[in-house]
N, C-alpha and C positions, 0 to 999 in steps of 0.2 A: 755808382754803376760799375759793375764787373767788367773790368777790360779782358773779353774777350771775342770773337768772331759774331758778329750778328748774324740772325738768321739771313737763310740767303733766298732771295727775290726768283722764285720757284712755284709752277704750276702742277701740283702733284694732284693726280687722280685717281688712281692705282690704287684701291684698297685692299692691303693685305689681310686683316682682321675686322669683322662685323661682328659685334653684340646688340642682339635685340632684348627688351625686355627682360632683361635680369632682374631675379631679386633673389635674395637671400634672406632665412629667418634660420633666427638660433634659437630654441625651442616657441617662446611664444612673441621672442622680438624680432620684428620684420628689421634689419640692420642696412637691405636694400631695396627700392622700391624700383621697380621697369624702369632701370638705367637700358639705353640704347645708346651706342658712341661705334665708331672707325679709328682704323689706325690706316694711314698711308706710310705708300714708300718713299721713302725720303723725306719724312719729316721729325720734328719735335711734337711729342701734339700734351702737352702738358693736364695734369691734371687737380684741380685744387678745392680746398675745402677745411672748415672748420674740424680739428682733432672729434671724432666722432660722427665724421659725416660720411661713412663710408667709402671711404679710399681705398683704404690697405686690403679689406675685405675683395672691392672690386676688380686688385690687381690681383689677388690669390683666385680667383677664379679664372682669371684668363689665365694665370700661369699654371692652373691642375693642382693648388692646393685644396680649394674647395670646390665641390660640385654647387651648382645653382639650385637652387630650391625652383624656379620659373626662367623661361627664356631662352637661347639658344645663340650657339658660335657657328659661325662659319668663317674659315680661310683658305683666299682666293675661291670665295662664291662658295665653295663645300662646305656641309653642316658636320660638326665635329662634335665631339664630347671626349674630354681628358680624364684617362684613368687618375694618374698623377702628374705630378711636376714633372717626372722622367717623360711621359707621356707628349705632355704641352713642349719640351728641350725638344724632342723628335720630329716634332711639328716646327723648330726654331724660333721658342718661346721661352726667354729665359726672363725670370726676378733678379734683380739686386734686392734682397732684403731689407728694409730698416734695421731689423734685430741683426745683429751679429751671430750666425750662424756658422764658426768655424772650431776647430777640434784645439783647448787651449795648450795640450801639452804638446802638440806636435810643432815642426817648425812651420815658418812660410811655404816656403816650398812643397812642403809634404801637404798641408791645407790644398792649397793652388790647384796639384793633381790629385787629391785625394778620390780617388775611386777611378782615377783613369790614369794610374799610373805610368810615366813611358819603361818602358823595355827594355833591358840590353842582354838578350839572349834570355836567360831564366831567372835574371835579375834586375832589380830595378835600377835604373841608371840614373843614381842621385847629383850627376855631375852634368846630365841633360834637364833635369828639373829643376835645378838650383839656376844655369844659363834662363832659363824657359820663363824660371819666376821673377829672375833679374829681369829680362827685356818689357815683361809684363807690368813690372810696375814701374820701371821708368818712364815707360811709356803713360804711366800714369802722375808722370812729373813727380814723381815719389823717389827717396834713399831708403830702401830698408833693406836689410841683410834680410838675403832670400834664409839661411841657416840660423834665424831669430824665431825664440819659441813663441808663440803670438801670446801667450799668459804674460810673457812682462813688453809687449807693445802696449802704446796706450789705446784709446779708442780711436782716433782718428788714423791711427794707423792698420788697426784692424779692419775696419770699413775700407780703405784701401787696398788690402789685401782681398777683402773677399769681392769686390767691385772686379781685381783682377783675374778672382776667380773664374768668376760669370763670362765677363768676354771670352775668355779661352773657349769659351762652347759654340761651336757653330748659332748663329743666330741671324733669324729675319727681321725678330721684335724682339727689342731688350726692354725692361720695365726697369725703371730706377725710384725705390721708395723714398724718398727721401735721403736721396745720397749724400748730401753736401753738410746733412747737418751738425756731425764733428769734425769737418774741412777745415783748413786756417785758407784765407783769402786766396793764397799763391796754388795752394790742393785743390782750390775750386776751379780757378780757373784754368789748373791743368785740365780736370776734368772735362769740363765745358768742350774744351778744344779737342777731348778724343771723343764729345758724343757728335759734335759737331763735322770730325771724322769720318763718324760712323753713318750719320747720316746723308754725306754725300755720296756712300756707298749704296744706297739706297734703301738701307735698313731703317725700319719704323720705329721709332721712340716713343714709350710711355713717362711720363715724368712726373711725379709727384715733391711736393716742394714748398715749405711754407714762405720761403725766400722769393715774396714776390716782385721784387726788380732783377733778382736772377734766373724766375718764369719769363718777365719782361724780356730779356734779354737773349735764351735763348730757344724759347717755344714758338711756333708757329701759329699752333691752336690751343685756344684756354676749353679746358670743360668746367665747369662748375657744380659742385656738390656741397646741398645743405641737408643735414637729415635724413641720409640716404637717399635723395631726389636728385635728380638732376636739374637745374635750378636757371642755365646760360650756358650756351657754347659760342666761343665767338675766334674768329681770328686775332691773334695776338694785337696787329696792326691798331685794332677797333678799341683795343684799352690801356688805360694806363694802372701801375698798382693800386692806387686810391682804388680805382673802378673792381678791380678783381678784390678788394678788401671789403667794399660796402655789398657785392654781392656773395662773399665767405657767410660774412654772418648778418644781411640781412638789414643792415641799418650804416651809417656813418661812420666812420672811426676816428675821428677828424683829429683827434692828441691822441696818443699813445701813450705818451708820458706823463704822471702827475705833476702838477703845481707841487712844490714841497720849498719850505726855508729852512737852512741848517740850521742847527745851534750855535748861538750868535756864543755863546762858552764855553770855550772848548776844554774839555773837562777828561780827562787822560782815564779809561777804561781799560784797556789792551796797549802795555808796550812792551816791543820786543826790541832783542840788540844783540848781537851776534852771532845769529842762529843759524845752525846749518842744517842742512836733511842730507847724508854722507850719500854724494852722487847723482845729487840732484838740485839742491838749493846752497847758496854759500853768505856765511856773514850778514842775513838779512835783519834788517834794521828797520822798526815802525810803528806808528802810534794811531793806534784806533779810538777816535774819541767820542763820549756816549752822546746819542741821537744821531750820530754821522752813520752814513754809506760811503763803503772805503772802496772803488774797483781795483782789480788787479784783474793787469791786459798784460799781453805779450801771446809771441807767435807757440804752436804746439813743439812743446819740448824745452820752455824756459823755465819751467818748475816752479809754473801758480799753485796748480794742485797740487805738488811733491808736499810743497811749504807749506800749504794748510793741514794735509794731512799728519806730517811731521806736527804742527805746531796740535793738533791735537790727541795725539799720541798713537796715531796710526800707524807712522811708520816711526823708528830709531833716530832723534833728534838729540840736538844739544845746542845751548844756549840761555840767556838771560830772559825768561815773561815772566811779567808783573801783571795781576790781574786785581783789580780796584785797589792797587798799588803796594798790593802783598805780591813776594818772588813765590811762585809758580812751578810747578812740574807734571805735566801731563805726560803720565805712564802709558795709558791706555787712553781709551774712547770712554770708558765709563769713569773715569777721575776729571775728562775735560764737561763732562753733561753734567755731572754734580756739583761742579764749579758754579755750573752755568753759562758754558760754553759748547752751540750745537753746531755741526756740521752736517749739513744735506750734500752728498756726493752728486757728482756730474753723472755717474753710473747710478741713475736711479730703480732701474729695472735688476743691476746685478747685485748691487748693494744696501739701497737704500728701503726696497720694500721685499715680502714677501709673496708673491706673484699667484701662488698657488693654495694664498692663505685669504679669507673672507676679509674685508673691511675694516672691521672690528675689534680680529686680533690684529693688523698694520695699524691703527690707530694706537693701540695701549699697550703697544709689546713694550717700548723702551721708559712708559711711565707705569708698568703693572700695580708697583705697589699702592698706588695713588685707588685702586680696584680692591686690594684685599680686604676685608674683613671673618675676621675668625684666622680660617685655613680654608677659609674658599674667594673664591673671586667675585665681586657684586655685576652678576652678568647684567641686571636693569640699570645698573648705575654706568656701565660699559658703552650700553647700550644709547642711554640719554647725550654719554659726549659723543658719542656718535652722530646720532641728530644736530646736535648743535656743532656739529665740525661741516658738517653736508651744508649748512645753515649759513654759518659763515666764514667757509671757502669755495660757498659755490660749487661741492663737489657733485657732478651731474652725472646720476646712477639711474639706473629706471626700478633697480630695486636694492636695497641694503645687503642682500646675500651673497652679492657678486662675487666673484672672485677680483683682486684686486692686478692681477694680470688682464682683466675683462677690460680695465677702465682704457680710456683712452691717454694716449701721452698728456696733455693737460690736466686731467682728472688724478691721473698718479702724481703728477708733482704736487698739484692741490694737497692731496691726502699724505703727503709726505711734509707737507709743509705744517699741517695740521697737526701728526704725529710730532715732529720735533716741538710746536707750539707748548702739546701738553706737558714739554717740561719746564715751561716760565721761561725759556735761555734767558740772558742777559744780554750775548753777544752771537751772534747766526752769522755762518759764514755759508754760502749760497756758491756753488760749482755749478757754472752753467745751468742759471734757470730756468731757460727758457728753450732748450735744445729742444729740437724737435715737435716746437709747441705752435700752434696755428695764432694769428695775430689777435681774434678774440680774448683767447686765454692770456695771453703776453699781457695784454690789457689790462686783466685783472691783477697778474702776479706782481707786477707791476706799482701798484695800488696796494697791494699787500704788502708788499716791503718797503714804499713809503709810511703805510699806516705805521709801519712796526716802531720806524724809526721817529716820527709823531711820537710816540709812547714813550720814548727815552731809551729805546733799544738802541745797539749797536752792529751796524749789517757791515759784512764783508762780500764783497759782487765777485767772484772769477768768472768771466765772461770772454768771448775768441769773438763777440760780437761788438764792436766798437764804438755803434752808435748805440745800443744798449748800454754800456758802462757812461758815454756822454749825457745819455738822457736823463739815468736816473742817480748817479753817484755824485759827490761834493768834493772829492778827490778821485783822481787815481793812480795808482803805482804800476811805472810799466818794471815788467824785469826783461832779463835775456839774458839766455845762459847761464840760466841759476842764478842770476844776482839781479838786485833791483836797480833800475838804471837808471831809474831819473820819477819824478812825478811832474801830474800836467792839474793847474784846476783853474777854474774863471775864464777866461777869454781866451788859456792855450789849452783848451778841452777841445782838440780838435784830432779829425783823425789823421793828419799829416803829421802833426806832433806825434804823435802817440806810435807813429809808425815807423817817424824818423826813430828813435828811441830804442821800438822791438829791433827793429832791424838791424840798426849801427849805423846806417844808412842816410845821408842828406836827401830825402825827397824829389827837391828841386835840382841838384846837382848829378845827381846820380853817383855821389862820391861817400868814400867813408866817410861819416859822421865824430 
């Protein structure tokens, strides 16, 4: 449970926002059907739903990114309609985005004000902006130099900058898309604490969130969305997460996690020894062995990801890998894939797929040649592992031509998982698999990288989610501060260990570790 303020024992009646009857269709798929919901002042009023159940969609119309195809807004009792986003802000209608929409080469600060910049006579006062974006995000329990270019922030730190964005706007109704989903624990519950804040100011909160003991914790009211339906609305009070999971998707969820036995042999696949990623990882030391799932935990900025992508030739490494117990050098990304070593990034949207490219080509861009014959490309033959990828990873499209920006968060990790598949890896290293993914899908991905490792594969987990690496990994390696600092497996798989460790921290004592 997220330690932070529960909601507070309050009779709000005060509707600042009515939607009747919404729906939305994008050319011939109805995406919402006559959603009705409120928003009071002063509350949480949360909103949840399986990755393709119309969320996102529904909070881009209340905020003026899409108009309604059916239905109508009113606030405080007035029927309204939003030209755009600028429109619905006027109104005191602001998004926190999911997608990170900030400018990458500018700095913090310059983002923050971006379009409203402050003043100092006929120039801009980068020494009021810079104060402005520091108070802004401390307040969001965040360290970040206001004068950091956000292209070398990670993710969770950009989600925080642009979270600090949004507040700075006058606001009645903040909507939060799924805020928290590249959070580290201690980001979460800063945050909590300033929506919590915010709404005893009397400002209405939309929430979006797959994190449902952190819905639990700080919503008032659950809506529910399956299929673009409105499915249950209930007072928080009335449910527990089980309850908001069997009505996401509709039936029981009762494990999450597969049954799985490791390899009772442990047979040395992947070992590395004194490797460093210059600035980020130091002297890492580890043995990946085939059939195992290896996690790798620790807090945002202890250089999991740094390390994988070093270790497969993303960034400028140096060190001793042995790979099925030949020494090793992965230059590039294309010398660790021919190996037989794939990497699916945590940035799946920026890096991992093609967004504005069909299905088709994201499935066989990085196996192509696997397609050519002659000097052309066997488009039917393309076409068949395409089917048979839809088939089994469960990729749910209404039609093959999609754009692969269309699919939903679940659906693109599917189909990214898929793509990496077609090139046989030996060893998958998996960056946050499950960000931003509804518990349905987690289900299955779940299931998919036990099967893998069933197979004789060998998985690598970087996960910020704890009970995720506990569930499904046979070890894991915490680091901190660039260096690996201990591992937990068997009976100290637990996340007090695991956090004593991240942190340096004795748990129980409250003392260095």
């Amino acid at each position: 449970m997220i330690a932070s303020p529960a909601p507070r024992e309050v009779s709000v009646t005060l509707s600042l926002l009515d939607a009747s009857g919404l729906s939305k269709t994008f050319g011939i798929i109805e995406v919402l059907k006559d959603i009705s919901l409120s928003v009071r002042a002063g509350e949480v009023h949360a909103i949840i739903g399986e990755n393709g159940a119309g969320k996102s969609t529904l909070m881009k119309i209340l905020a003026g990114n899409h108009q309604p195809t059916r239905g109508e807004l009113k606030i405080d009792g007035q029927q309204v309609s939003f030209s755009g986003p600028v429109d619905a802000e006027k109104h005191g209608i602001v998004l926190v985005h999911q997608e990170i929409l900030l400018a990458p080469d500018l700095t913090v600060a310059q983002n923050i004000y971006l379009g409203r910049e402050l003043g100092n006579g006929i120039a801009v006062d980068d020494r009021a902006m810079n104060e402005g974006a520091a108070k802004a995000i401390h307040d969001l329990g965040a360290d970040i130099d206001p004068n950091a270019i956000v292209s070398r922030l990670s993710i969770a730190q950009r989600q925080l900058v642009q979270i600090a964005r949004v507040l700075l706007v006058p606001h009645r109704i903040v909507i939060f898309d799924e805020p928290t989903a590249s959070l580290t624990p201690h980001e979460t519950e800063a945050l909590l604490k300033v929506i919590t804040d915010i709404r005893a100011k009397g400002v209405g909160v939309l929430y979006i969130s797959h994190r449902l003991p952190e819905v639990k914790e700080i919503a008032d009211r659950v809506t529910v969305l399956r299929d673009g339906r409105l499915v249950a609305s209930h007072d928080t009070s009335e449910l527990e997460p089980a309850d908001m999971a069997r009505l996401m998707v509709g039936r029981d969820v009762a494990k999450l996690y597969p049954d799985r036995h490791a390899a009772e042999v442990r047979e040395p696949v992947l070992q590395v020894t004194g490797f460093d990623v210059p600035g980020y990882a130091r002297d890492a030391a580890f043995t990946l062995n085939k059939g195992e799932i290896l996690g790798f935990a620790g807090l945002i900025g202890a250089g999991r990801t740094e390390l994988m992508e070093g270790l497969v030739g993303l960034r400028p490494a140096k060190g001793t890998v042995s790979f099925r117990g030949k020494p090793v050098a992965f230059t590039d990304v294309h010398s660790s894939l021919k190996a037989g070593v794939a990497y699916l990034s945590e940035d799946r949207k920026g890096k991992g797929l093609l967004l504005t490219k069909d299905l088709q080509v994201n499935l066989t861009l990085a196996s192509l040649g696997k397609f050519i014959r002659g000097l052309q490309i066997d488009r039917r033959k393309e076409s068949d592992a395409l089917d048979k990828a839809i088939r089994d990873f469960d990729i749910r499209t209404g039609t093959k031509t999609i754009l692969a920006g269309q699919l939903s968060g679940g659906n693109q990790q599917k189909l990214l998982l898929a793509k990496m598949m077609m090139l046989d890896p030996q060893v998958v290293i998996i960056d946050e698999p499950t960000r931003g993914i509804d518990i349905g899908n987690k289900e299955q991905i779940y299931k998919f990288i036990a099967a893998l490792a069933q197979e004789g594969r060998s998985i690598i987990v970087v996960s910020s989610e704890m009970p995720e690496l506990i569930g499904i990994c046979d070890r894991i390696l915490v680091m901190r501060g660039g260096r690996i600092v201990g591992e937990v497996q068997g009976e100290h798989m637990t996340e007090n260990e695991i956090v004593q460790l991240a942190t340096g921290v004795n748990v129980g004592s409250g003392e260095a570790a």
